[in-house]
C-alpha positions in Angstrom: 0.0 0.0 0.0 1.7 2.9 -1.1 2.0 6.5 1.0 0.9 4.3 4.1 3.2 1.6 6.6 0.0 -0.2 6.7 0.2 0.5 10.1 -2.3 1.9 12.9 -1.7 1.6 16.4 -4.7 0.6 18.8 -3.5 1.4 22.1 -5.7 0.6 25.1 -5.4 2.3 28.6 -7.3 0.8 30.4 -4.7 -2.2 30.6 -1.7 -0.6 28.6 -2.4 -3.1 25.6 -1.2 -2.4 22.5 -2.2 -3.7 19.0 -0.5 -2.4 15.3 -3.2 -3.4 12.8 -3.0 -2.8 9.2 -5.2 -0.3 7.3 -8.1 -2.1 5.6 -7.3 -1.6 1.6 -10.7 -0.7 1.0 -10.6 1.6 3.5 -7.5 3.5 1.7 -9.5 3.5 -0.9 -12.4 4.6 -0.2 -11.9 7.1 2.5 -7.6 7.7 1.7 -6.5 8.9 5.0 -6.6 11.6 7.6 -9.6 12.6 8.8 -12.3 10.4 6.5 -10.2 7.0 7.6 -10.4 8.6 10.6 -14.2 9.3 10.9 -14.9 5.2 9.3 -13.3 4.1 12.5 -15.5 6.3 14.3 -18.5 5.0 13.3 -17.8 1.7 14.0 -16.2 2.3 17.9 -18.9 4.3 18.4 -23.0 4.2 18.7 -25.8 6.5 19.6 -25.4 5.8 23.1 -21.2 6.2 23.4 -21.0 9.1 25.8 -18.0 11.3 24.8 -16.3 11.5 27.8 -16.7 7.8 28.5 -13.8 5.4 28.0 -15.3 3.8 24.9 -15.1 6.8 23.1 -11.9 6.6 21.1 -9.4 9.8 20.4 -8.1 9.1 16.9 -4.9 10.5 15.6 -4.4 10.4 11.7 -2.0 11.1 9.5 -2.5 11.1 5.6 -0.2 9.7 2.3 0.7 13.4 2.0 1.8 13.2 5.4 6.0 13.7 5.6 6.3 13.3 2.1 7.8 16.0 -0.3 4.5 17.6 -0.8 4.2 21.0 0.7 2.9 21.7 3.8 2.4 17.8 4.3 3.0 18.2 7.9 -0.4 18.2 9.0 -2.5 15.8 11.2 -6.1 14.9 12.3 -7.6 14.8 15.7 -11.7 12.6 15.4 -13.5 11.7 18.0 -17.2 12.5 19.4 -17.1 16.1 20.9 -17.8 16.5 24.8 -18.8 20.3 23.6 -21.5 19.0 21.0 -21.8 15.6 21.4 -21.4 14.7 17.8 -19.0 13.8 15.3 -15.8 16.0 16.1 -12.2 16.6 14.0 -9.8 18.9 14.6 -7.1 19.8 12.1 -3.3 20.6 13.5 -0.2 21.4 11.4 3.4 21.7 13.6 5.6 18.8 13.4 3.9 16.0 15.2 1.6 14.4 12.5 5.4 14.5 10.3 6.9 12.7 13.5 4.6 10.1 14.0 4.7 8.8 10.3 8.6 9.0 10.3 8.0 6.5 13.7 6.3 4.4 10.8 2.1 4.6 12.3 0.3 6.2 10.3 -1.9 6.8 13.2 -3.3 6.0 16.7 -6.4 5.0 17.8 -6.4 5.6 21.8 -9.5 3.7 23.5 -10.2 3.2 27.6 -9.2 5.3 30.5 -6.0 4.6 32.7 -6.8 4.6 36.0 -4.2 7.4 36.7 -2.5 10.2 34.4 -0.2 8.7 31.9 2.1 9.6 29.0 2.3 7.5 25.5 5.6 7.5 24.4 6.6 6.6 21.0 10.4 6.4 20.2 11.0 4.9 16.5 9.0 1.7 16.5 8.5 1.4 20.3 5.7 2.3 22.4 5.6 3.1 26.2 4.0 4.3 28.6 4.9 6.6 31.5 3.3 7.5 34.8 2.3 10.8 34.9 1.2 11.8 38.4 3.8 14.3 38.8 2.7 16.5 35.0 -0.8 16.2 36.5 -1.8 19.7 36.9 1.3 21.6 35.2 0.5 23.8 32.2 1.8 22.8 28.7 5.0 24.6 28.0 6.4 22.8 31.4 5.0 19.4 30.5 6.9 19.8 27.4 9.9 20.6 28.4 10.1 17.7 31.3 9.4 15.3 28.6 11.6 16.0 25.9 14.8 16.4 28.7 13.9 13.1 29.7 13.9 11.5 26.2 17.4 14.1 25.7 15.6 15.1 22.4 15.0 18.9 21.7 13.4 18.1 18.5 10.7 15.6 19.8 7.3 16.9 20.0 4.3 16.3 22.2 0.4 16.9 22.1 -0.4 17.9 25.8 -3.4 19.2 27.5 -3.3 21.5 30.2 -5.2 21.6 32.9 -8.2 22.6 31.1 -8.5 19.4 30.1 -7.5 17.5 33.0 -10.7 19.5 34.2 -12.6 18.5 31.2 -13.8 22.0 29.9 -15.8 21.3 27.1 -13.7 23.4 25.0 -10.2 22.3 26.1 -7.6 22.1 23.1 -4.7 19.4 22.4 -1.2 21.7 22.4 1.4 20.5 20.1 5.0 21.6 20.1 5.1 23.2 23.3 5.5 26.8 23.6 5.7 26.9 19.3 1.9 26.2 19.9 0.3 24.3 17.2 -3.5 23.5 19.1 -6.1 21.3 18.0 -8.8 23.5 19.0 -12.2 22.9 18.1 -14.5 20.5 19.9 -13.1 19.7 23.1 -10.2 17.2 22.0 -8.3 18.1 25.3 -11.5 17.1 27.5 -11.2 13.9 25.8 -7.7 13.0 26.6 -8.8 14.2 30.0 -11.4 11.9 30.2 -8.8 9.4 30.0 -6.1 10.3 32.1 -3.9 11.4 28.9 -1.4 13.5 30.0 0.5 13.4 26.6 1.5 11.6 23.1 5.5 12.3 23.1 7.4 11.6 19.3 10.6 11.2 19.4 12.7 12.9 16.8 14.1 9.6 16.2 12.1 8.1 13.9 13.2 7.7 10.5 11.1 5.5 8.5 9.6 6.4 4.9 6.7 5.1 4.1 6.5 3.8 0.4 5.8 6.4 -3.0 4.6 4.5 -6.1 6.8 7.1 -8.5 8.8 9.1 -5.8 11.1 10.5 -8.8 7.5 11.8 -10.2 6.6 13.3 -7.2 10.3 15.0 -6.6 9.9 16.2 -10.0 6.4 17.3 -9.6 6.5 19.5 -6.6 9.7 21.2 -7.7 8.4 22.3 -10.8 5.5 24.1 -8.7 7.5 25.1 -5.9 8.4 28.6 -7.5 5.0 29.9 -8.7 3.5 28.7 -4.5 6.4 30.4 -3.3 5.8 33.8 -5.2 1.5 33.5 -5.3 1.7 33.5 -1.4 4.9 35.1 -0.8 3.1 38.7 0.4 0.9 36.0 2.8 3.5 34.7 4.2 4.9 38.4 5.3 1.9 39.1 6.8 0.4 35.9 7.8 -3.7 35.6 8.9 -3.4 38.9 11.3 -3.3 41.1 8.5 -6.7 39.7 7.9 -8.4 41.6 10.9 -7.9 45.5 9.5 -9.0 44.1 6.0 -12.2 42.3 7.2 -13.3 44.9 9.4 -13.8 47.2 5.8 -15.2 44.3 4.0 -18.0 43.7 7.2 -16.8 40.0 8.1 -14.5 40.7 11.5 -17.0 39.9 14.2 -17.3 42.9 16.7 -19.3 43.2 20.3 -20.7 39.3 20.3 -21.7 39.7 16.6 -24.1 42.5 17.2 -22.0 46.2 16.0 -20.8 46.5 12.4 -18.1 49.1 12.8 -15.0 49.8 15.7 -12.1 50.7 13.6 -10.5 52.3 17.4 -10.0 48.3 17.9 -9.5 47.1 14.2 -6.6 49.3 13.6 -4.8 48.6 17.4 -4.9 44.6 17.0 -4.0 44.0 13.5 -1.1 42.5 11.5 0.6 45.5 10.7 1.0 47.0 14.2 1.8 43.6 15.1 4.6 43.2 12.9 5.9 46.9 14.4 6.0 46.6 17.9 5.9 42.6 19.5 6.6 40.4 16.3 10.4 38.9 16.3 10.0 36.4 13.3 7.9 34.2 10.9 7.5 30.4 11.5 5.8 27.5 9.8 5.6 24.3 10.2 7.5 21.7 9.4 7.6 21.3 5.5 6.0 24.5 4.6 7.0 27.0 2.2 4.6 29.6 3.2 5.9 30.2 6.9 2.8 32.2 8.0 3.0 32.0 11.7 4.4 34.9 13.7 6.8 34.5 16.9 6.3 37.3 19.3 7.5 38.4 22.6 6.2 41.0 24.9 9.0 41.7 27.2 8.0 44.0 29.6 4.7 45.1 31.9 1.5 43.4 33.0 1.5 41.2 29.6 5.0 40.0 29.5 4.8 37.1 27.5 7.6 34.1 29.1 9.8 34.5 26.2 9.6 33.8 22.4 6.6 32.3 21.8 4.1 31.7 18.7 1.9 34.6 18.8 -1.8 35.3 18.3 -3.1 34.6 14.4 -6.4 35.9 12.7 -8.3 33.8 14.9 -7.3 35.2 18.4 -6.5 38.3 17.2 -10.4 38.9 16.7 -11.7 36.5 19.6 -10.0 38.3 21.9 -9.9 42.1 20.1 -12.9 43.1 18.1 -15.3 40.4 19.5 -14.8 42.0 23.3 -14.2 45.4 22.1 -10.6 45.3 23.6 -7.7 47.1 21.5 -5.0 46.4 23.3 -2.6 43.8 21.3 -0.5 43.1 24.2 -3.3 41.9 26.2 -4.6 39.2 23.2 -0.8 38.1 23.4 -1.5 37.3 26.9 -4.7 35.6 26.3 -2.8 33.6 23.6 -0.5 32.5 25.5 -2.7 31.3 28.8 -5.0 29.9 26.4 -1.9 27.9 24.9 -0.3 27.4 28.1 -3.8 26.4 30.2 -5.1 24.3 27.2 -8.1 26.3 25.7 -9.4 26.8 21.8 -9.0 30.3 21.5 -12.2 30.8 19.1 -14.5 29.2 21.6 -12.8 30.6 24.8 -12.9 34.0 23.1 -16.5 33.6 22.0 -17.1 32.7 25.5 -15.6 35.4 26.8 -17.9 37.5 24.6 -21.1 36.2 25.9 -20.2 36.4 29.2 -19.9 40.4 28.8 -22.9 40.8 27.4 -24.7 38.6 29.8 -23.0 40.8 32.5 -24.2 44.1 30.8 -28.0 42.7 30.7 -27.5 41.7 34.5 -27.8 37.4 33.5 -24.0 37.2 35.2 -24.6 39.5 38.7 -21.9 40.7 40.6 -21.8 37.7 42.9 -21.7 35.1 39.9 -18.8 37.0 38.7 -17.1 37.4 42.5 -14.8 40.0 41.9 -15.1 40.6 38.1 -15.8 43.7 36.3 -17.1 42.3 32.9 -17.4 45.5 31.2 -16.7 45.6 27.7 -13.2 45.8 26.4 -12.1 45.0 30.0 -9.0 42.3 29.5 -8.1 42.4 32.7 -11.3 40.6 33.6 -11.1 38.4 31.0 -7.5 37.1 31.4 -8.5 35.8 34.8 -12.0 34.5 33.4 -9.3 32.3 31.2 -7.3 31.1 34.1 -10.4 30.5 36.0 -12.2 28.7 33.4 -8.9 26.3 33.2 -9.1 25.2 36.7 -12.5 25.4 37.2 -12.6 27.5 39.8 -16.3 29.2 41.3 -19.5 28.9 39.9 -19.4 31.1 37.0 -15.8 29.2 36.0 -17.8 25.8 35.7 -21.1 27.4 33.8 -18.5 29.2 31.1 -16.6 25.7 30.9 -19.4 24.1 29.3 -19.4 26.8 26.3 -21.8 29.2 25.0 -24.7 26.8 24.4 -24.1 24.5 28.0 -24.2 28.4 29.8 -27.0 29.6 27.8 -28.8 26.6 28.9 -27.6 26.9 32.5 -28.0 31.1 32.8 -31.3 31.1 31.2 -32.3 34.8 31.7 -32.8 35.1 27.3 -29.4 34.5 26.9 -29.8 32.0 23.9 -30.6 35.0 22.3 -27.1 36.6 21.7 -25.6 32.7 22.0 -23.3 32.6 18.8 -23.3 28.7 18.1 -23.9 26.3 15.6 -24.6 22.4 16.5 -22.9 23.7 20.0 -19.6 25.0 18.2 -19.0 28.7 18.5 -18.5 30.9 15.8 -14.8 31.5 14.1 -14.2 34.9 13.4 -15.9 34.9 9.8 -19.8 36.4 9.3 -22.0 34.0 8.0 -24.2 37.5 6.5 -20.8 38.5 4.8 -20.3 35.0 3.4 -24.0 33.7 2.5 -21.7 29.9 1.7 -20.6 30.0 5.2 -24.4 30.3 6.5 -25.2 27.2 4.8 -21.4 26.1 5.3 -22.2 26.8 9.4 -25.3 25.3 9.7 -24.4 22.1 7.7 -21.2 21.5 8.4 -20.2 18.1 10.9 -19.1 19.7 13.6 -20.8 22.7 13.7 -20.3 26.2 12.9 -16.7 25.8 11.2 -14.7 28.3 8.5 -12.6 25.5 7.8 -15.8 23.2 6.7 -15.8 25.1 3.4 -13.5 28.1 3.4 -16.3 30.0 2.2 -14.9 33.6 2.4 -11.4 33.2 1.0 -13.0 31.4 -2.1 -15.6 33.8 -2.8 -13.1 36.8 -2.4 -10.4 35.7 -5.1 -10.1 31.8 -5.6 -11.7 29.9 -9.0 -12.3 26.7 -9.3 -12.3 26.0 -12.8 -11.6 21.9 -12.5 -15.0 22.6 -11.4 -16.8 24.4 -14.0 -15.8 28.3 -11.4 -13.9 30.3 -13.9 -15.0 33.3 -11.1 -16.0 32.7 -7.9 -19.5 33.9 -7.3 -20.4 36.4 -5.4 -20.2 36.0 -1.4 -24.1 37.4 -1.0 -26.4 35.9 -3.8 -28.4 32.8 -2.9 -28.8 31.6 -6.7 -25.9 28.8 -6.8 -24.9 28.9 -3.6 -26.0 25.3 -2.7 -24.0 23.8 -5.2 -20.5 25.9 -4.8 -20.7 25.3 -1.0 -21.3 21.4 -1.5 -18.5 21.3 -3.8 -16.2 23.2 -1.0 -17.1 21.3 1.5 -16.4 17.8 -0.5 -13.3 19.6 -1.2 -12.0 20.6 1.8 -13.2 17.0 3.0 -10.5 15.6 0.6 -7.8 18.0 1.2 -8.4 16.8 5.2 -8.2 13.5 4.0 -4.8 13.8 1.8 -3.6 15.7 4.7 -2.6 19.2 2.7 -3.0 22.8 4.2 -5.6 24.7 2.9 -3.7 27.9 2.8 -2.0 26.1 -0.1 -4.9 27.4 -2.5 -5.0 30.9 -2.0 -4.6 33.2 -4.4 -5.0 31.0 -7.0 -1.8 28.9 -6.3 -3.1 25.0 -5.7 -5.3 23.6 -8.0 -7.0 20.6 -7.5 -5.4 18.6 -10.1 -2.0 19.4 -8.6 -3.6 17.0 -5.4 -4.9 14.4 -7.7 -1.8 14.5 -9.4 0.6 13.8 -6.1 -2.1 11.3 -5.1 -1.6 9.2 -7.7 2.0 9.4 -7.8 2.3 8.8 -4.2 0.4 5.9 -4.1 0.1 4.6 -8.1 -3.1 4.9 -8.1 -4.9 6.4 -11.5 -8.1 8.3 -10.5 -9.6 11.1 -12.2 -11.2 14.1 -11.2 -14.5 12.8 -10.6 -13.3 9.7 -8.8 -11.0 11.9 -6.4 -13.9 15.0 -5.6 -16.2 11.8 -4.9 -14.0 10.9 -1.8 -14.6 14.1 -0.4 -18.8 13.9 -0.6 -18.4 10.2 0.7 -16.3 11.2 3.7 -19.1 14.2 4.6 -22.0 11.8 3.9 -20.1 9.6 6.1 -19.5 12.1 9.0 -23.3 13.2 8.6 -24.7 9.7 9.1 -22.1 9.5 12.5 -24.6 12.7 13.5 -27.9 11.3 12.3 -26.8 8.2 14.3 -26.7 10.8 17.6 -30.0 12.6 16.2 -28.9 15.2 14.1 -31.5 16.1 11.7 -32.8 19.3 9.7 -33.5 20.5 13.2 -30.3 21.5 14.0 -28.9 22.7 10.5 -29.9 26.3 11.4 -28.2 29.5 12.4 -28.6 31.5 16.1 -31.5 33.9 16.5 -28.4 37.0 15.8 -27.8 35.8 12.4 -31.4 35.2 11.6 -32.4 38.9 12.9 -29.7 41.0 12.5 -28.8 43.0 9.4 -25.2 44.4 9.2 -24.1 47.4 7.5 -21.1 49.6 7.6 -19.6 52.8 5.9 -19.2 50.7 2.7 -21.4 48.3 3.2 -24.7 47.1 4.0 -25.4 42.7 4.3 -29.1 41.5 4.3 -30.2 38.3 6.1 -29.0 35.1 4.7 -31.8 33.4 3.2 -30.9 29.8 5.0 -34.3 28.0 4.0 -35.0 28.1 0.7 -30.7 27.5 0.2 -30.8 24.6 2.5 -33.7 22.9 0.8 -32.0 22.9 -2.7 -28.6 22.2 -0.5 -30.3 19.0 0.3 -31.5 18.0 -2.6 -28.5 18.4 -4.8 -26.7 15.9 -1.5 -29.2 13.6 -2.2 -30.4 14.4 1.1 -34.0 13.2 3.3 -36.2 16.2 4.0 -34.7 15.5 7.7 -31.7 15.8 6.4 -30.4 12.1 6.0 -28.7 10.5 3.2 -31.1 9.1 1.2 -30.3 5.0 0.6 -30.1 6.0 -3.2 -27.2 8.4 -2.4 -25.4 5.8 0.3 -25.4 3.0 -2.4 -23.8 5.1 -5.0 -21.2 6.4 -2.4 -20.4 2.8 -1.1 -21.5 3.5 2.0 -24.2 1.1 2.9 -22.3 -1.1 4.9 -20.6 1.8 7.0 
């Protein structure tokens, strides 16, 4: 099996038993890697009763045939599993080093069942697996986790995916850090509660490793990638400069930078102070990427002096953060989101949710839901960082009442404060919003309230591709425009099977903007990587069979039409701004002709027609 060992490692902790299986051929073929392979495993661990914090729920890691190959940016890795925030089908995508680690160790992934009795480490050194007690990492935050571990393996260059004690206290929202202070988080969904759940201090790779995994024409491939290496390099060259925080200044004139809990249009006083540009002028010391990557669009910062002082070098806020914790909470002080970067690297949070949560907590205070003796000692005033850097650190350790309400998210404290608060909750399926408007980007409102895991950029990439990408493989010689509902059903369907595939594969999506990846430059490395010979159709077809897959993981757990809506501010709420003005996205009637181009149940469940002709009957 080319591109893969043929190896997966099933690992339970509940007796420290290990098994290395080989991947299923069909299963390669069918689903290719990453995080489709990763969801078919899923759905057969897992049934409508598997509670996600329960021992039976397994935390999968994935890589793909792209994975530490010569492909760019083929660094990446999967996190599935069911989500203790939602409940339903959960992935979380991470790029770093580890994923490239773990297939040099020859696994092409893990699959980590049960729950150890007491905190534990995995430890994978080339082809050997152990495990080590972990009592004494139990409550320390990431970066010192990290560092203990790799002196003790006497390997600078290994790399671990570690919770902090967010998710040794199972908030619902806890993230899985990767590369230690160089965060790289799986974020979304609550992956950290999950290896909480388990007593999973830590996966540690060594640096080791040197295993290759096969290439059907690795001359081709060589060839291949060098001859596109120039034209990525110079397409997303001004990108790279910049990275994602130069977003912020630019979306706040184009109306998608989320500001106030989603409910103003306009605060250029916060846009201007938090974006890439000041950024880059007063706390930015370099670019970094990870590993493999010729687009280096990270950012190391460090603020070295006053209440923020960052400890050290570290990676530094992107797009992201730089809105959850700016614009979203009306703060403009970019010193103070480095801060709550770095506890929310250090303690184990997903930035977009904490920051979301953060959000809703200040308004909640401002229409008296959170009182002053919920908040004990809190002034949750708008803009007030302060306030929320210690809501962060609270929320970690779960500590006082309004610490454990906020840790189950914005939907789990809606539910809990009561008081109308569901009103200005900003969730989809139980996922909080990224920092991208769905009324800016009418494919992300059907993207949002569609997608597996909830409300999710990354599902379709709706607003980069409707700004300046083309898909002509896929009859787009333009992309349309981001606010007309005629054709948005079908574009949005074919993103989503897209970016389905490329999670599959695994590649970075960044890869294709500004018209720099095409899709048969994938399909192309695919088949030389593992000698395959499929064609465009056959290869998009993988990606709608790995989303009609994840889909019947959530109709299994009662997902239905019910749920594929957007919150009351996005159905009620118009936005308009100096240059702009964005009219309610017109969900219904684009969701029923979303579902009938799937092949979609008026519930919203694959119809058996459209599971036969995806293979997917026996799933």
């Amino acid at each position: 099996m080319y591109g893969f060992h043929n190896k997966i490692s099933w690992i339970d902790l509940a007796d420290q038993s290990i098994r290395v299986l080989p991947v299923d051929p069909r299963d390669e073929e069918m689903f290719i890697g990453g995080a489709n392979l990763g969801a078919a495993i899923l759905a057969r661990e897992t049934g409508a009763g598997t509670d996600p914090l329960g021992p039976d729920n397994p935390l999968i890691f994935m890589t793909g045939p792209f994975t530490a190959t010569r492909v760019p940016s083929g660094s990446r890795h999967e996190l599935i599993s069911l989500s203790p925030q939602t409940g339903i089908y959960a992935e979380s995508n991470c790029g770093g080093s580890f994923g490239w680690r773990l297939k040099r160790s020859g696994l092409d992934g893990l699959v980590i069942k049960g729950a150890s009795s007491s905190p534990v480490v995995i430890v994978i050194d080339q082809d050997q697996i152990t495990f080590r007690p972990a009592d004494d990492l139990w409550g320390r935050d990431v970066f010192s986790a990290d560092e203990i571990l790799k002196s003790e393996v006497n390997d600078n260059n290994a790399v671990t995916a570690c919770i902090g004690p967010a998710g040794e206290n199972l908030v619902r929202f806890a993230s899985v850090s990767h590369d230690g202070r160089h965060t790289r988080a799986a974020g979304r969904c609550g992956m950290g509660a999950v290896m909480g759940s388990k007593k999973l201090k830590a996966v540690l790779v060594t640096s080791r490793g040197k295993a290759q995994a096969p290439l059907a024409d690795a001359q081709g491939l060589k060839d291949s990638v060098r001859s596109v290496l120039p034209m990525l390099k110079e397409r997303l060259e001004l990108f790279g400069q910049m990275g994602t925080p130069g977003g912020v200044i630019n979306y706040h004139k184009l109306g998608n930078l989320p500001i106030q809990n989603w409910r103003s249009s306009w605060a250029p006083e916060v846009a201007e102070k938090t974006t890439g540009t000041v950024m880059k002028e007063t706390i930015w010391i370099s670019r970094a990427g990870c590993k493999s990557c010729p687009i280096m669009c990270g950012r190391l910062i460090n603020v070295e002096e006053g209440k923020y002082a960052t400890d050290g070098v570290m990676e530094g806020p992107e797009y992201e953060t730089l809105a959850a914790f700016g614009s979203l909470i009306m703060n403009d002080d970019l010193e103070g989101i480095a801060k709550a970067n770095e506890l929310c690297n250090r303690l184990g949070l997903d930035t977009i949710s904490c920051g979301a949560v953060a959000a809703f907590a200040l308004e909640c205070w401002e229409k008296g839901v959170i009182t002053p003796e919920l908040a004990d000692g809190l002034d949750l005033s708008w803009g007030n960082i302060d306030s929320v850097l210690e809501m962060i650190r609270r929320i970690a350790r779960q500590e006082g009442q309004l610490a454990v309400v906020l840790g189950l998210g914005v939907r789990g404290a809606a539910r809990t404060l009561g008081g109308g608060s569901a009103e200005w909750a900003v969730e989809a399926k139980g996922l909080e919003f990224p920092m991208h408007d769905p009324r800016f980007s009418w494919g992300h409102a059907l993207s949002y309230s569609t997608g597996n895991r909830g409300a999710c950029h990354l599902t379709s990439l709706s607003h980069i591709f409707e700004l300046a990408v083309a898909l002509p493989e896929l009859g787009y010689d333009a992309p349309p425009p981001g606010r007309e509902a005629e054709g948005k059903a079908p574009w949005t369907i074919h993103l989503q099977n897209l970016m389905n595939l490329l999670d599959s594969l695994i590649s970075c999506k960044f890869s294709m903007i500004n018209n720099s990846l095409k899709i048969s430059h994938f399909l192309e490395w695919y088949n030389l990587i593992t000698g395959r010979s499929l064609d465009l159709k056959a290869f998009m077809k993988v990606g709608e069979r790995g989303f009609n897959l994840k889909r019947m993981i959530n109709n299994r757990r009662g997902v239905s039409r019910k749920d594929d809506i957007l919150p009351p501010r996005m159905r009620t709420l118009r936005r308009s701004g100096p240059d702009y003005a964005f009219n309610i996205p017109p969900l219904l009637p684009m969701l029923s002709e979303y579902y009938d181009l799937r092949g979609w149940t008026e519930e919203g469940s694959p119809s058996q027609e459209t599971l036969d002709r995806l293979g997917l009957k026996g799933s």
